[in-house]
C-alpha positions as CSV (number, residue, x, y, z in Angstrom):
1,X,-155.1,23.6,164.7
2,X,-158.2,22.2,163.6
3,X,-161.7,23.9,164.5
4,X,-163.5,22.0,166.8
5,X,-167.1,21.1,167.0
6,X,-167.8,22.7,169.8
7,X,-166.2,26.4,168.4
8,X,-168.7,25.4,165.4
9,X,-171.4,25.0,167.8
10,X,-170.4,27.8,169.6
11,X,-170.8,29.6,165.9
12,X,-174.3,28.5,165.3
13,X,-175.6,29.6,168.7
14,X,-174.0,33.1,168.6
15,X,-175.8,33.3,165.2
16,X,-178.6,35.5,165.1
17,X,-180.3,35.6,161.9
18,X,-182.4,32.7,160.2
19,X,-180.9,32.1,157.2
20,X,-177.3,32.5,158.4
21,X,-178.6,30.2,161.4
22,X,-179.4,28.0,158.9
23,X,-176.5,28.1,156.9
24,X,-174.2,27.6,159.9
25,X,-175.6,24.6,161.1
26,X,-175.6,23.5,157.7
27,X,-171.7,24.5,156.7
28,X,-171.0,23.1,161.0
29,X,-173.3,19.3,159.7
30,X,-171.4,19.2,156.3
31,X,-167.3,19.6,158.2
32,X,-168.4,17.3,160.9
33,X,-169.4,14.8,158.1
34,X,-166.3,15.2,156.1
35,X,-164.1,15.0,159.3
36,X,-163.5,18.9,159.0
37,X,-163.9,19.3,162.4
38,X,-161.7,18.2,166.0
39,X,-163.8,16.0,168.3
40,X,-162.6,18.4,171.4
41,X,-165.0,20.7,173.7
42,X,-162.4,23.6,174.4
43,X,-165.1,26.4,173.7
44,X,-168.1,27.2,176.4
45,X,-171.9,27.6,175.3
46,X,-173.4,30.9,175.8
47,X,-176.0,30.6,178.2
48,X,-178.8,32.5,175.8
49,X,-178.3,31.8,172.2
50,X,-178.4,35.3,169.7
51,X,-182.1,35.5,168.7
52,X,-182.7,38.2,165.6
53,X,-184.8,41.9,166.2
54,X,-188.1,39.5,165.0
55,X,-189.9,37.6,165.7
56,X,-191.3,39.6,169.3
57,X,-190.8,37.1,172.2
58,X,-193.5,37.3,174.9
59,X,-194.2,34.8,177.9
60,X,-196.5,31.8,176.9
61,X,-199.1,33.3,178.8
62,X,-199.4,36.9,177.1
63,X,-199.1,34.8,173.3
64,X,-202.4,35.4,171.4
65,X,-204.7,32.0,170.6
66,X,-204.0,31.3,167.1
67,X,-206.7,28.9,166.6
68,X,-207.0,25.4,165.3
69,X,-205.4,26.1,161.2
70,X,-208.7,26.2,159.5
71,X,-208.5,29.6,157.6
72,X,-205.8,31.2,156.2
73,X,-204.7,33.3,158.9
74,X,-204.9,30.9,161.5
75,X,-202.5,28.3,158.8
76,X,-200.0,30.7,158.9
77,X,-200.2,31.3,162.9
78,X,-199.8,27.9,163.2
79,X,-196.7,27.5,160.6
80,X,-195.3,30.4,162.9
81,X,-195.3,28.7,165.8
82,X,-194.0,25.7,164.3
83,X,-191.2,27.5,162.6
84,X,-190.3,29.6,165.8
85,X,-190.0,25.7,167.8
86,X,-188.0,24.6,164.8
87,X,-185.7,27.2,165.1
88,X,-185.0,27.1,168.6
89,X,-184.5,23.3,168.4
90,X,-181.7,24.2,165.9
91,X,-179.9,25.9,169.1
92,X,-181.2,23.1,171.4
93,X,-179.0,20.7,169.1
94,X,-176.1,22.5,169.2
95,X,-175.6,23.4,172.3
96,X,-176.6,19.5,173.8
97,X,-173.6,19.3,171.5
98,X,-171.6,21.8,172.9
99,X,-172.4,21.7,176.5
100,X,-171.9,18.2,176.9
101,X,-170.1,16.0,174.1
102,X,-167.5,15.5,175.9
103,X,-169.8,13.2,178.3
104,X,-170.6,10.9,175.5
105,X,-168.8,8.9,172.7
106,X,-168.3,10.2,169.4
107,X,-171.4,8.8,168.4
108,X,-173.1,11.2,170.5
109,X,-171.9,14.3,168.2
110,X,-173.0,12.2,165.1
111,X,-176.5,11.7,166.5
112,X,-177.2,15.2,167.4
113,X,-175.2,16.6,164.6
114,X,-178.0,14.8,162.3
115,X,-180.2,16.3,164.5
116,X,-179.8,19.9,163.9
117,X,-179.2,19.2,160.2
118,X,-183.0,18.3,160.0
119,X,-183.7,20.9,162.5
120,X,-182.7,23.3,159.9
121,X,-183.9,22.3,157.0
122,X,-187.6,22.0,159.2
123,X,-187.4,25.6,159.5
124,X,-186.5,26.4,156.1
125,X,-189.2,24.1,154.7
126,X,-191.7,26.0,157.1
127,X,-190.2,29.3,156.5
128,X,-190.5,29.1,152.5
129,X,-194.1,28.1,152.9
130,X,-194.9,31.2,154.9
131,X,-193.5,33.4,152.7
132,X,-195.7,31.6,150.1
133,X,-198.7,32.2,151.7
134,X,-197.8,35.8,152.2
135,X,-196.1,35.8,155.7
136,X,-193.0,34.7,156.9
137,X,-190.7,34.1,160.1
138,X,-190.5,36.8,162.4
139,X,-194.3,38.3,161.2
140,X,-195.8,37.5,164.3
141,X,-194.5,37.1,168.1
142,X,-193.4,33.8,169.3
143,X,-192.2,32.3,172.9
144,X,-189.0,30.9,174.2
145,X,-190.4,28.5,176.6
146,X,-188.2,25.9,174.9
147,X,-185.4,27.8,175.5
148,X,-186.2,28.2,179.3
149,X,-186.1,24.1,179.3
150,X,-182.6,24.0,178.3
151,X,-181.4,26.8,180.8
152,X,-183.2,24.5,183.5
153,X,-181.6,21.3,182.4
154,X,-177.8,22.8,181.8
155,X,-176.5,21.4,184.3
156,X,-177.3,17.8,183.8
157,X,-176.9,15.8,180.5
158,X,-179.5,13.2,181.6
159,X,-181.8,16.2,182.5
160,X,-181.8,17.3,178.9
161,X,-182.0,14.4,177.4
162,X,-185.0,13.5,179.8
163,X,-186.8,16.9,179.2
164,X,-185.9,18.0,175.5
165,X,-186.2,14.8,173.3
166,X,-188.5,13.0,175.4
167,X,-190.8,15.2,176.5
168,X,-191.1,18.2,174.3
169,X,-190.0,16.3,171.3
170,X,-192.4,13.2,172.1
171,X,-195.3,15.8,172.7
172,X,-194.4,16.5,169.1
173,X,-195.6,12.8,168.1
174,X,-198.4,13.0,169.7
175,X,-200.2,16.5,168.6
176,X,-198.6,16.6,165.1
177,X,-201.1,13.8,163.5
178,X,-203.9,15.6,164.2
179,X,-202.9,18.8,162.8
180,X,-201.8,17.0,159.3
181,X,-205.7,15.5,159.5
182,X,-206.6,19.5,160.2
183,X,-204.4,20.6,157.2
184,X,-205.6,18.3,154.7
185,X,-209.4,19.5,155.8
186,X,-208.6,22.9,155.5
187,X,-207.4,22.1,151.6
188,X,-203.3,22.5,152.8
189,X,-201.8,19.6,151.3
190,X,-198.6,21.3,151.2
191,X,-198.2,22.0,154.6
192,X,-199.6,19.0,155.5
193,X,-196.8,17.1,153.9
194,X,-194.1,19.3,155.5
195,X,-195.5,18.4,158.4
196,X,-195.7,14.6,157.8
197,X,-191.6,14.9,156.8
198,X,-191.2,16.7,160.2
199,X,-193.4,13.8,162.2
200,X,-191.1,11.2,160.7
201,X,-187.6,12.8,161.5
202,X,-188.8,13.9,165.2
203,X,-189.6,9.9,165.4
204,X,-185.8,9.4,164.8
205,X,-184.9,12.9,167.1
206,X,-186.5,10.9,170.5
207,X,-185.5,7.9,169.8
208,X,-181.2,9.5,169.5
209,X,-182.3,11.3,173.2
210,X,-183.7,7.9,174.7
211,X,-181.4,5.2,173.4
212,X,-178.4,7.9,174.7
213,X,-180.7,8.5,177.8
214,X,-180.6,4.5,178.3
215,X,-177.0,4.3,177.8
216,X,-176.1,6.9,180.3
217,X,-178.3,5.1,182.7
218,X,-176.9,1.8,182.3
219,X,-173.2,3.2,182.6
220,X,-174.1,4.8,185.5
221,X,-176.3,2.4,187.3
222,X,-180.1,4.2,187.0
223,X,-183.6,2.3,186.2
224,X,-184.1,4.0,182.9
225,X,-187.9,5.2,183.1
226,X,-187.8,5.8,187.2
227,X,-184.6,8.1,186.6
228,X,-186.6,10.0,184.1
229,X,-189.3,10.4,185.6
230,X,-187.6,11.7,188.7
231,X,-185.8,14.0,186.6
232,X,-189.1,15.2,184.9
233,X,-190.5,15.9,188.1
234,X,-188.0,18.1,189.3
235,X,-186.7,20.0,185.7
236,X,-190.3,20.1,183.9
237,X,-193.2,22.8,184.4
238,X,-195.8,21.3,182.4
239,X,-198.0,18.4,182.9
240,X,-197.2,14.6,180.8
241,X,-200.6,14.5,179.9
242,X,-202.6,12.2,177.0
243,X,-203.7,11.8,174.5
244,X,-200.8,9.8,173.7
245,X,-199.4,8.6,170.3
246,X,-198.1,5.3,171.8
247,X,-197.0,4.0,168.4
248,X,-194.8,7.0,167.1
249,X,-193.0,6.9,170.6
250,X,-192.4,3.2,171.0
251,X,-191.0,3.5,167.5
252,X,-188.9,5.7,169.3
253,X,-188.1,3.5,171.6
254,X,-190.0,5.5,174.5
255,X,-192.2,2.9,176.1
256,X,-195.0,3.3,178.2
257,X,-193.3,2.4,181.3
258,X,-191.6,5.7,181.5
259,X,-194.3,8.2,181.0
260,X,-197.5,6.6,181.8
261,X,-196.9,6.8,185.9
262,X,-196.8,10.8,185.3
263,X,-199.9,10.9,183.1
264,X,-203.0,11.8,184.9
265,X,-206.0,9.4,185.1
């Protein structure tokens, strides 16, 4: 019988190192693409995906300030971070996947599928440039507080889609500009440009989560942005707070009607 996409998602999630993270997703993107793999969801997600011995994972709170990338050590802090979110989000892919294909059309699994494939080449792009500057993944500690949004929202497919893509992702558009203008100040054109590749594909990531957020809401009946934001408020810690980049995320099809109501004054 042919594997199925979610025993290859299951694979990448039960993955613990970074490159062979990497080169599962990739080897998982590249069968799905060539019709290598069944469209069937006859494997459960684990509910914590393997993480390798490094980097250290602390709570958010105890994480040491890394500063704003203007000397070298704070660059590579800040290439950590990024590198640590794009890791995770290589797991968030695959198990949105995984956990709950079989809610959507087929479509759904090419979307995401895409998804993680730029998810991992993110990291790897981030994870060379460390080691160029000296450092590399797992140097320094990191937090899973992306992780903790997906264990919140695994129950729900609209949940996930409400919280993942279009909140943490979109808080990705809005942030990233100003650390490429930071970059480029400090003399970092090279990291400056990963990050402008990143900027671009996460514009394409939020808009797969809301146009699929939209269609489940229209099969099922829901005002798109007050069904969010109702799901927000009950599955999301932080705050939807400005400054907003209101361009990248109505290129992304998220609008203003959904988040400005939950943005404070």
């Amino acid at each position: 019988m042919t594997t199925s996409i979610a025993a290859a998602a299951h694979g990448v999630l039960t993955t613990a190192g970074p490159t062979a993270k990497v080169m599962a997703a990739r080897t998982a993107a590249r069968a799905w693409r060539r019709g290598g793999l069944a469209h069937r969801f006859d494997v459960p997600m684990p509910r914590v995906p393997a993480r390798p011995a490094h980097p250290e994972l602390l709570p958010a709170a105890e994480m040491p300030r890394r500063g704003r990338g203007g000397s070298a050590r704070g660059r590579i802090a800040l290439l950590h971070a990024l590198a640590h979110i794009e890791f995770v989000a290589i797991d968030l892919a695959f198990d949105l996947i995984g956990r709950f294909g079989a809610s959507f059309p087929r479509g759904f699994v090419d979307d995401w599928i895409a998804v993680a494939a730029d998810e991992a080449m993110h990291f790897a792009l981030l994870h060379r440039r460390l080691v160029s500057l000296g450092s590399g993944y797992g140097a320094l500690p990191a937090h899973d507080g992306l992780w903790d949004a997906a264990m919140a929202t695994a129950h729900d497919p609209l949940a996930r889609l409400a919280v993942v893509p279009m909140v943490l992702e979109a808080r990705g558009l809005d942030v990233t500009p100003v650390t490429i203008e930071r970059l480029q100040a400090a003399g970092d054109g090279t990291s400056a440009r990963i990050l402008t590749r990143i900027l671009n594909d996460e514009i394409r990531h939020v808009s797969a989560g809301t146009r699929w957020f939209e269609s489940a809401c229209r099969e099922a009946g829901h005002d798109a942005p007050r069904h969010w934001q109702m799901l927000v408020t009950q599955h999301f810690r932080g705050a939807i707070k400005p400054p907003f980049n209101d361009s990248a995320r109505t290129t992304a099809g998220l609008t203003r009607d959904y988040y400005a109501e939950l943005a404070p004054v």
